[in-house]
Backbone bond lengths (Angstrom), bond angles and torsions (degrees), N, CA, C in turn:
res aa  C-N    CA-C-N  psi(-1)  N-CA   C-N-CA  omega(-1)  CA-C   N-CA-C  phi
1 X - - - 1.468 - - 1.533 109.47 -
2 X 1.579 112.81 117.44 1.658 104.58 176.59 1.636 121.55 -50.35
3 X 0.983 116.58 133.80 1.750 101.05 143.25 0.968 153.84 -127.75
4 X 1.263 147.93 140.33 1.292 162.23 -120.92 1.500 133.29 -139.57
5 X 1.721 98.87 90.11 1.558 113.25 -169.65 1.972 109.91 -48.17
6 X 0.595 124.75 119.18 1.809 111.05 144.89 1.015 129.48 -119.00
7 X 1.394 109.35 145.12 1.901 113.39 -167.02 1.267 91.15 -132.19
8 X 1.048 107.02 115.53 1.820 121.42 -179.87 1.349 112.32 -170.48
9 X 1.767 122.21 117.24 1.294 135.24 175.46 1.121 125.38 -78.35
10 X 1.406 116.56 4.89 1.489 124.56 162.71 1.434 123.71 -89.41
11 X 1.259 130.87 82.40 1.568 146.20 -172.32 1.828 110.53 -31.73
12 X 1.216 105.14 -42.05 1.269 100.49 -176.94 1.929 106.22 -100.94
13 X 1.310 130.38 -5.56 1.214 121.04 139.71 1.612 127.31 -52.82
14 X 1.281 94.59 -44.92 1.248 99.12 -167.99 1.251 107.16 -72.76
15 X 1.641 115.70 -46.52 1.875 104.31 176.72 1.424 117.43 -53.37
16 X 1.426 116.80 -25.76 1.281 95.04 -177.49 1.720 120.43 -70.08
17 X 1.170 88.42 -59.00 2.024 108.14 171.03 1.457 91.23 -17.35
18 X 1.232 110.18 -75.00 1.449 122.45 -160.87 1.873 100.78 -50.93
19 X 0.764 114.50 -75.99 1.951 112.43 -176.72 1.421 113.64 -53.12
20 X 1.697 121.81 -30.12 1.415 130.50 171.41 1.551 123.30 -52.10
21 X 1.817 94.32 -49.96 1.646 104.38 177.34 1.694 120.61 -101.00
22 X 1.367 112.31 -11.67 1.594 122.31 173.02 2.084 79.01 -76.65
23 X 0.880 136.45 -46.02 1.925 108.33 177.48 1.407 130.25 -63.17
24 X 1.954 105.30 -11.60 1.308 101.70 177.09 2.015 92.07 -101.32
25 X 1.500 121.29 30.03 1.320 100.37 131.98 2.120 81.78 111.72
26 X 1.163 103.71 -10.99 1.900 104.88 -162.95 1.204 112.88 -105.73
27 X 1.370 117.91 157.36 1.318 114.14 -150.71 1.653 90.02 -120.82
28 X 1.362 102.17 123.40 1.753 124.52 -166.42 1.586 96.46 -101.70
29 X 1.104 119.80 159.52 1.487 138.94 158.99 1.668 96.12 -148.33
30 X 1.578 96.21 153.23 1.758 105.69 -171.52 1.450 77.74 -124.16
31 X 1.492 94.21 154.10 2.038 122.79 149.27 1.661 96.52 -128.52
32 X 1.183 104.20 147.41 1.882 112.64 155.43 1.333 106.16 -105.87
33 X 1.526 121.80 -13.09 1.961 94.50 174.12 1.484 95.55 -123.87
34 X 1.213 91.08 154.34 1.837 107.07 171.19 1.693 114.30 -51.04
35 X 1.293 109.59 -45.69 1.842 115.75 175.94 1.321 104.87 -40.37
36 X 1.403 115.68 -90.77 1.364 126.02 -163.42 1.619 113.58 -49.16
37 X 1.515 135.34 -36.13 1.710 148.12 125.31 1.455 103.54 2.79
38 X 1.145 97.29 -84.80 1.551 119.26 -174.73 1.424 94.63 -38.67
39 X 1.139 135.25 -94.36 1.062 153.10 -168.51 1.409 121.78 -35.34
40 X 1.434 114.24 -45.97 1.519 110.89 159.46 1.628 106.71 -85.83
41 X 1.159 130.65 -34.29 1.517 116.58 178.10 1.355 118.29 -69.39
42 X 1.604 122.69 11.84 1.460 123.70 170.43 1.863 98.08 -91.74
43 X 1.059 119.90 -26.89 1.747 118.87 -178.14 1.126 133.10 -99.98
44 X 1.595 101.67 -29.96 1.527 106.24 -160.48 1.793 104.56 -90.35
45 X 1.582 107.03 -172.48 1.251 125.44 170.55 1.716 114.19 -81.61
46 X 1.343 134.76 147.30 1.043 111.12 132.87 1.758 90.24 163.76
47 X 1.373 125.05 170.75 1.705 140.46 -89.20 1.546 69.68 -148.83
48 X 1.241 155.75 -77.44 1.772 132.49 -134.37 1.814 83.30 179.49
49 X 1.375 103.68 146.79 1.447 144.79 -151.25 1.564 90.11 -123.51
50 X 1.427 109.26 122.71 1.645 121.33 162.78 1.240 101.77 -135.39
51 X 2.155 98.27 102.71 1.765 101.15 -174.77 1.241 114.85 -129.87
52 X 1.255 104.41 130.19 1.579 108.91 -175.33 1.928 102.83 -78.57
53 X 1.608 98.35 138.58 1.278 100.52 166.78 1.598 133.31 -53.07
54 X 0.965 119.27 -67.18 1.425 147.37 159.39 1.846 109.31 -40.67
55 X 1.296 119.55 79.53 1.353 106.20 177.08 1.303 93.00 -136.32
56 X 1.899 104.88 162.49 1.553 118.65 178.00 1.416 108.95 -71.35
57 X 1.026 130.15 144.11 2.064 139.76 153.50 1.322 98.53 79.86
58 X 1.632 139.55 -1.22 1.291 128.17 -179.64 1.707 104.17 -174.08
59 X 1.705 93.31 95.48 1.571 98.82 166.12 1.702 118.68 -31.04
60 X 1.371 116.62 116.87 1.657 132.66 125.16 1.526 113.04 27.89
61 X 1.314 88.66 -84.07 1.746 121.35 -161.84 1.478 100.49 -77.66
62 X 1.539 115.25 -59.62 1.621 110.32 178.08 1.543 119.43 -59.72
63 X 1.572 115.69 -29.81 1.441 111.47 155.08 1.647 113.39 -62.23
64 X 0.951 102.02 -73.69 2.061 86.42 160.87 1.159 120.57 38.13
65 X 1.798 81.55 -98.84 1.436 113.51 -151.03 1.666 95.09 -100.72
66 X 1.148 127.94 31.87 1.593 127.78 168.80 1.755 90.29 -120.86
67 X 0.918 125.88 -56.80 1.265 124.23 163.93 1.594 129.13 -29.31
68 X 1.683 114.33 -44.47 1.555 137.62 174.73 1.642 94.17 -63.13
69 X 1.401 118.96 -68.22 1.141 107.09 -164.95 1.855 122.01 -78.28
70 X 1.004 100.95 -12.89 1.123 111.79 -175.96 1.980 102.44 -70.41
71 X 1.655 97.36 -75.64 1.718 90.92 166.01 1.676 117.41 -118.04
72 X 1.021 103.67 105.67 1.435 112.17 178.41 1.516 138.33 -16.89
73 X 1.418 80.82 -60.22 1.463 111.42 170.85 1.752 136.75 -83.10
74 X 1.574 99.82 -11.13 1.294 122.97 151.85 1.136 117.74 -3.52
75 X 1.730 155.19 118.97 1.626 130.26 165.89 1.743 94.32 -89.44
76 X 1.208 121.67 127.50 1.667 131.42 176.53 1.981 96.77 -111.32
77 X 1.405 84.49 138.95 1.725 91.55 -177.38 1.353 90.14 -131.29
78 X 1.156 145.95 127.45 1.557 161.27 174.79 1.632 105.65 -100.24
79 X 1.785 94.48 116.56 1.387 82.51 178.50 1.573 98.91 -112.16
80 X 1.545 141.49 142.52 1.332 160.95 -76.98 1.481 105.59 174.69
81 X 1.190 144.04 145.75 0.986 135.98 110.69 1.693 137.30 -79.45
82 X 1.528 120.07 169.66 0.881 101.47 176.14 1.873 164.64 -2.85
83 X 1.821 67.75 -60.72 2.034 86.78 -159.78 1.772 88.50 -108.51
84 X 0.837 109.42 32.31 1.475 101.44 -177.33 1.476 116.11 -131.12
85 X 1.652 93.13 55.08 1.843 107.72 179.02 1.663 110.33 -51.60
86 X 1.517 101.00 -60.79 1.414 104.77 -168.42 1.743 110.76 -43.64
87 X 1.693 108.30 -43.04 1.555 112.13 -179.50 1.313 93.11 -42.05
88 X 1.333 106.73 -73.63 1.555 117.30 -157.63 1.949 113.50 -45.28
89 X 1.078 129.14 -35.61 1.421 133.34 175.13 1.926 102.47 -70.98
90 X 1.197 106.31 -42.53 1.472 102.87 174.35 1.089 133.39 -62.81
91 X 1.386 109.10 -45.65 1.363 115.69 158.89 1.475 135.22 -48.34
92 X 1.356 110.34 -31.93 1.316 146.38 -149.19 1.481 90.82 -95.38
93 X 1.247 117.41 -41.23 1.626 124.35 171.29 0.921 108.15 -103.13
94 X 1.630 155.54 -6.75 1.403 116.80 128.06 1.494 122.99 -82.30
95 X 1.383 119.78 64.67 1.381 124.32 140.21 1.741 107.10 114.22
96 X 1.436 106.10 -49.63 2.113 94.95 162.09 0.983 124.16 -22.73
97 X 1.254 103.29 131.41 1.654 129.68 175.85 1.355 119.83 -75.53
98 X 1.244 100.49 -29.69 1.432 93.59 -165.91 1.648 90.66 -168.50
99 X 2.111 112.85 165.04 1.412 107.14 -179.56 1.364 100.17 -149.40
100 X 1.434 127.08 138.51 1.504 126.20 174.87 1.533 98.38 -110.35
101 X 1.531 122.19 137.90 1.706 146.38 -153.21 1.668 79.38 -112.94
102 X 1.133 117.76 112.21 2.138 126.17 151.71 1.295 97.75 -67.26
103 X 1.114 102.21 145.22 1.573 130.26 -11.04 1.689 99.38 -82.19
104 X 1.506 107.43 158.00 1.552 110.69 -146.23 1.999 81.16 -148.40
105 X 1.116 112.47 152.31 1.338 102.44 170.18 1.703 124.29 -131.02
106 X 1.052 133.58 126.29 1.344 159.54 -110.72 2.168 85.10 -63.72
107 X 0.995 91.81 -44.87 1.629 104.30 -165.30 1.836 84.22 -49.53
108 X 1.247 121.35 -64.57 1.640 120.41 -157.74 1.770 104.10 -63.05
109 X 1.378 91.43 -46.68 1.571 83.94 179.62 1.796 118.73 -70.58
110 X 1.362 135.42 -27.64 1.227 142.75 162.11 2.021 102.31 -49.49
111 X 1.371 107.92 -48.46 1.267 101.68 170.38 1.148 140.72 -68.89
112 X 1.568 113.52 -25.18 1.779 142.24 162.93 1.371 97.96 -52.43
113 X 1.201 127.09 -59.17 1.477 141.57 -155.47 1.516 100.31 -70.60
114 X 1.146 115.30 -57.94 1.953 127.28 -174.64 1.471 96.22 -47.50
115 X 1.563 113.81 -49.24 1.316 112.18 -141.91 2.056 92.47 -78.12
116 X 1.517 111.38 -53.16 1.322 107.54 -178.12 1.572 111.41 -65.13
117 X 1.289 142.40 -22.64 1.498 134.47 166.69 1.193 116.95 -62.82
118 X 1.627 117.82 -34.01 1.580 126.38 -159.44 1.681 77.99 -84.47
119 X 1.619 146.18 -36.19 1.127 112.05 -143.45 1.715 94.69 -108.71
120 X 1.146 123.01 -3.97 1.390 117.06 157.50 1.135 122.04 -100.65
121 X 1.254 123.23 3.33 2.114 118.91 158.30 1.681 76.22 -95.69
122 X 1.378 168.21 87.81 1.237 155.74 59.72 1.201 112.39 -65.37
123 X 1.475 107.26 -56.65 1.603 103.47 170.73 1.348 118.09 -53.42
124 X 1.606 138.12 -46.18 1.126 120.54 179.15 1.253 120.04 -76.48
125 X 1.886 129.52 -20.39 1.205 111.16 -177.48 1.569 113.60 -91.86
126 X 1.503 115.09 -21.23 1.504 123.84 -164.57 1.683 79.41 -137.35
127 X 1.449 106.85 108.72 1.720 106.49 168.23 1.520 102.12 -91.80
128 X 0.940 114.60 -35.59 1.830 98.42 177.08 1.478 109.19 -86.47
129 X 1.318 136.13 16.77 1.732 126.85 163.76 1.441 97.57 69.02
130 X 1.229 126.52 22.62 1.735 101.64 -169.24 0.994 120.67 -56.10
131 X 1.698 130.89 -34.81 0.884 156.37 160.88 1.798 138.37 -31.96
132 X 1.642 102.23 -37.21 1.383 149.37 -159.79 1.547 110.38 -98.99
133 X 1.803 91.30 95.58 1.908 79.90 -168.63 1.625 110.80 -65.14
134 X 1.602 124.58 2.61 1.206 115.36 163.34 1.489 128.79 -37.55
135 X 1.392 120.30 -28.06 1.280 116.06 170.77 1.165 111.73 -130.44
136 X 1.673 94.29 172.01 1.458 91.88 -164.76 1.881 104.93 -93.83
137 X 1.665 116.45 -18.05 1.247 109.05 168.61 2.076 104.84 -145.04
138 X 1.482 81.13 -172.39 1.566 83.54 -170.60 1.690 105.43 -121.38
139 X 1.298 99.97 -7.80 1.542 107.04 177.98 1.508 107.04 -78.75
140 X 1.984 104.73 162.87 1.537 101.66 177.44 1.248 135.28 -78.09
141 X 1.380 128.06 139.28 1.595 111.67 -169.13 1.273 90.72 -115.44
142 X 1.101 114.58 144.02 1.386 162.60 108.68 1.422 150.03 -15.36
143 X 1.391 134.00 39.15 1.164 135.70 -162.63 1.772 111.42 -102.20
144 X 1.438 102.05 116.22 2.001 92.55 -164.54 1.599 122.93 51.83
145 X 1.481 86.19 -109.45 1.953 94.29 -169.01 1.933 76.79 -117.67
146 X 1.052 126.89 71.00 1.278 96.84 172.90 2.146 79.60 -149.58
147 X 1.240 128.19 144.27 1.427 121.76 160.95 1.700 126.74 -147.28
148 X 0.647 145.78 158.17 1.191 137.04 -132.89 2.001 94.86 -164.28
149 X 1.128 104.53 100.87 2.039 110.93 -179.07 1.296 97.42 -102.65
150 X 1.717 134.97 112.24 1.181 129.41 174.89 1.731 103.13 -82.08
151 X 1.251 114.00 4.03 1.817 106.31 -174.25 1.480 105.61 -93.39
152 X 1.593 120.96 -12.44 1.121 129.08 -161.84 1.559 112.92 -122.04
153 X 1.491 102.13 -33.25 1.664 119.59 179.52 1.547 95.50 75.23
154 X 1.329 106.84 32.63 1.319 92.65 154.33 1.583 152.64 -111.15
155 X 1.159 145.08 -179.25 1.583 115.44 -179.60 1.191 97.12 -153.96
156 X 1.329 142.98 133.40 1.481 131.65 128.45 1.599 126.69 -131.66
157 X 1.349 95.64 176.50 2.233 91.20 179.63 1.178 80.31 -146.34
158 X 0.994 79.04 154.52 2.111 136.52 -165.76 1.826 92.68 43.49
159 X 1.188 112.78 66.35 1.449 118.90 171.25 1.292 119.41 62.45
160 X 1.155 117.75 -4.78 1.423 138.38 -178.60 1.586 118.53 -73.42
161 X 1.210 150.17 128.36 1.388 136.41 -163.57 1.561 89.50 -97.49
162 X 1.616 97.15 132.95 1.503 98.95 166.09 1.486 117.09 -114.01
163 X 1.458 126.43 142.40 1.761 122.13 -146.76 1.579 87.94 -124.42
164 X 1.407 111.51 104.62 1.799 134.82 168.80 1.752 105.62 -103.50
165 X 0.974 76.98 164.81 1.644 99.36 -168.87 1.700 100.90 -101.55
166 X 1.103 131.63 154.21 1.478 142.49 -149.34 1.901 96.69 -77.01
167 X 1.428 110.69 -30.22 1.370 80.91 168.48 1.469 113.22 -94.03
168 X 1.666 127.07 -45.45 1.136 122.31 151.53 1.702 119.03 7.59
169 X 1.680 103.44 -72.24 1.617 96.28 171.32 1.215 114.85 -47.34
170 X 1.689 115.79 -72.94 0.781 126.33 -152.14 1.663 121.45 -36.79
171 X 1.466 106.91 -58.18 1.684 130.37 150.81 1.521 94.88 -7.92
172 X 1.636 114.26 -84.46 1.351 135.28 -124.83 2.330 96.34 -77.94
173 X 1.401 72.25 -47.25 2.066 83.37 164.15 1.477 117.28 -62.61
174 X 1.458 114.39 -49.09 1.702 106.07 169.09 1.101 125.36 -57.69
175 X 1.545 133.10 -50.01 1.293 128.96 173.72 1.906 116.04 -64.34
176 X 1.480 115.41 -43.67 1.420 126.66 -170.18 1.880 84.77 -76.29
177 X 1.052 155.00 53.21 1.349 156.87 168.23 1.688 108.18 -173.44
178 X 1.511 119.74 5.86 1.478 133.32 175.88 1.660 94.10 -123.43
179 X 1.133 145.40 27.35 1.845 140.47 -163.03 1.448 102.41 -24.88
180 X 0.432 142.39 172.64 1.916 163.75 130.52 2.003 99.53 62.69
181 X 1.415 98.82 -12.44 1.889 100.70 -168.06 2.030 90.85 -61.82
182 X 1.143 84.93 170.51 1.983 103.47 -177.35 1.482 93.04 -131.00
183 X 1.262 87.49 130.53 1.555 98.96 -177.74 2.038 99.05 -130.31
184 X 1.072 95.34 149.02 1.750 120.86 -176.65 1.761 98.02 -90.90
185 X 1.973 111.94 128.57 1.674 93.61 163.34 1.295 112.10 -39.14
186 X 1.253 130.16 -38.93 1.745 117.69 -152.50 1.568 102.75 -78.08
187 X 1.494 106.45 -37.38 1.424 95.83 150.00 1.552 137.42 -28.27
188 X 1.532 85.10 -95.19 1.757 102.41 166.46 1.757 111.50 -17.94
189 X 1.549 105.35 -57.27 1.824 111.07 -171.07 1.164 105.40 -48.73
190 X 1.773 120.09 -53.12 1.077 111.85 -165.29 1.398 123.16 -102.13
191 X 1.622 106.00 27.95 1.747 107.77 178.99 1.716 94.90 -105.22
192 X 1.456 98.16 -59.29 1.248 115.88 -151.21 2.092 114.01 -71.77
193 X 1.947 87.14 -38.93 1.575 105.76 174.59 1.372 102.76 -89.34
194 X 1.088 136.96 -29.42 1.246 107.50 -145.77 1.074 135.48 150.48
195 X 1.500 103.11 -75.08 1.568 143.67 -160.81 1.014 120.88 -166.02
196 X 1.018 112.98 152.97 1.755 137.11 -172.42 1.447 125.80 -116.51
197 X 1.479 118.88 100.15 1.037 101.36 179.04 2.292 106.24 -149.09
198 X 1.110 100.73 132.98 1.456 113.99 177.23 1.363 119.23 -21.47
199 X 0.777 128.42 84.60 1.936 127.80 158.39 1.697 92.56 141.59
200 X 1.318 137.26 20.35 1.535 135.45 -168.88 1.192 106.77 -97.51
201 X 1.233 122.78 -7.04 1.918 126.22 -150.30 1.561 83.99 -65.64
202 X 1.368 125.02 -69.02 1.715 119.18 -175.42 1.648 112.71 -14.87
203 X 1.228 117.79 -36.59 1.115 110.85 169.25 1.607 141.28 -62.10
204 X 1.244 97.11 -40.21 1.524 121.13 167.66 1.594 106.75 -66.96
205 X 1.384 109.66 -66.12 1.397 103.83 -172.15 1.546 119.82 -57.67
206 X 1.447 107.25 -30.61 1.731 109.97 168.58 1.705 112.51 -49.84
207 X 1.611 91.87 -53.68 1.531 91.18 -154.25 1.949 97.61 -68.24
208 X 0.991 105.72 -33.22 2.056 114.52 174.07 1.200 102.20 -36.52
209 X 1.863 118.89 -61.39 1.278 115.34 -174.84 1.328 121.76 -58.50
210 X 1.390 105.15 -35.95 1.638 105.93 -173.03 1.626 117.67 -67.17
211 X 1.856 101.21 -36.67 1.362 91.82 167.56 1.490 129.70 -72.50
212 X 1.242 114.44 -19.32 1.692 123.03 -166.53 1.888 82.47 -82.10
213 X 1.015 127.54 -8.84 1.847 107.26 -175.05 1.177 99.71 -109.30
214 X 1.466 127.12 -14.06 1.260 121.47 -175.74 1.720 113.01 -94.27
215 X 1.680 108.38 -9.55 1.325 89.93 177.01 1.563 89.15 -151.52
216 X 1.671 100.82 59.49 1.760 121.77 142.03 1.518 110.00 -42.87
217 X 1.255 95.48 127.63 2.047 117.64 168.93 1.355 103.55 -78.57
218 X 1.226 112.55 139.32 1.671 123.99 172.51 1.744 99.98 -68.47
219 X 1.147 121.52 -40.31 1.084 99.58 179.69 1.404 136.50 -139.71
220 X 1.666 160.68 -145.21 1.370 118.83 -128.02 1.918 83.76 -100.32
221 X 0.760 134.86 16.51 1.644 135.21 155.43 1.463 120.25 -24.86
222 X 1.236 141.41 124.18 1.216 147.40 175.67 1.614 131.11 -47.36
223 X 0.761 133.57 129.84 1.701 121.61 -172.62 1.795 104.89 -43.97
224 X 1.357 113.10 156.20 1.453 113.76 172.84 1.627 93.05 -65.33
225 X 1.454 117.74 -89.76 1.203 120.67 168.49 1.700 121.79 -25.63
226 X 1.033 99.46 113.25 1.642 125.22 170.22 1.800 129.14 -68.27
227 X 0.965 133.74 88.49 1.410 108.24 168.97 1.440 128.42 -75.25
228 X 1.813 131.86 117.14 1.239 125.53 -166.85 1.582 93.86 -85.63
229 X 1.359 156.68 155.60 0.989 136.51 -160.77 1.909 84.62 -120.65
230 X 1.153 112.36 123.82 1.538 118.10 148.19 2.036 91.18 118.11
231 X 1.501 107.51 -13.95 1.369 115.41 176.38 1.326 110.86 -109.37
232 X 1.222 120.18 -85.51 1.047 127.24 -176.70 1.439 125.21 -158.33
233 X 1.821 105.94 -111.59 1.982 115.51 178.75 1.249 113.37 -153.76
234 X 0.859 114.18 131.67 1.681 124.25 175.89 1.368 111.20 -120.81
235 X 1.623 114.14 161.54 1.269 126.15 174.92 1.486 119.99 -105.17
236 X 1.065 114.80 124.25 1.521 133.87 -146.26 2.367 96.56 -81.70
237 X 0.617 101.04 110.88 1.642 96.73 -172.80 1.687 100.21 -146.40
């Protein structure tokens, strides 16, 4: 049975989360401050992170990004309000996967949740997706100094290991197994996430940036990642 941290200081957010996703069968524990979070999310077990930015005694965001480095592969869902784009891009670059904007309604977030559990019990039971018409193969590719092992989840250029986060890969394997194709965010949302839904692109474009900085060319060589301007991104091969 997964389980499912939430850190959220809003009492009646949080009851709901909690009765919404204990019906799809998962076993929730709540915090309302970031401290006490912190503190059990440095020891314990558990499957995907629902964190509100905005918390008492321990920033949101600085849990975050202690969380990113701590487990890599972590799925983090940031929950947001409205007017708080910039949060939401920051977060988003230290290491979140994904972000739901309040008020949010139980149906989207039950679907947020399916989609990031279903895609890391793939990763842990089938690490190369063979299975997963998400890609088009399961073997390693190869582009220059750049390689990419879907059996291992691993990647590096110029021999160097480079350390991505589970969607990060995921991203970096769909396009490097799509070469030269152009893909639309709404695309991307709904290959790579999941789902598709209107106002999410911040997500895509965060996670683009993070990969295009994380696997910078030494020299005057073009980004792998492509921007098509007025479409979308392609992978440069």
């Amino acid at each position: 049975m997964p389980k499912i941290i939430i850190v959220e200081d809003d009492p009646a957010i949080a009851e709901m989360l909690q009765y919404h996703l204990q019906n799809l069968n998962y076993k929730v524990k709540h915090f309302d401050n970031g401290a006490t979070a912190r503190d059990y999310l440095r020891e314990a077990e558990y499957d995907l992170v629902l964190l509100d930015i905005m918390l008492p005694a321990y920033n949101g965001l600085d849990l975050c990004k202690e969380l990113r480095q701590l487990r890599p592969s972590l799925p983090i869902m940031l929950l947001t309000s409205l007017d708080s784009e910039a949060d939401r891009v920051v977060g988003l670059e230290l290491g979140a996967d994904d972000y739901l904007s309040k008020p949010f309604s139980m149906r989207e977030c039950q679907a947020r949740v399916k989609a990031l559990l279903r895609r890391c019990e793939l990763n842990i039971q089938e690490p190369h997706l063979s299975n997963d018409p998400l890609f088009a193969t399961n073997k390693k590719i190869i582009h220059e100094e750049l390689s990419i092992n879907p059996a291992t989840r691993e990647v590096s250029l110029d021999n160097k290991s480079i350390e991505l986060t589970q969607r990060e890969f995921d991203l970096l394997h769909y396009f490097a197994s799509h070469p030269q194709q152009v893909f639309s965010r709404a695309e991307l949302l709904d290959s790579v996430w999941g789902y598709g839904h209107d106002g999410y692109e911040a997500t895509v474009n965060t996670h683009i940036n993070r990969l295009r900085k994380k696997l910078k060319r030494k020299s005057d060589k073009e980004d792998f990642i492509k921007t098509v301007w007025g479409v979308g991104y392609k992978f440069i091969a």
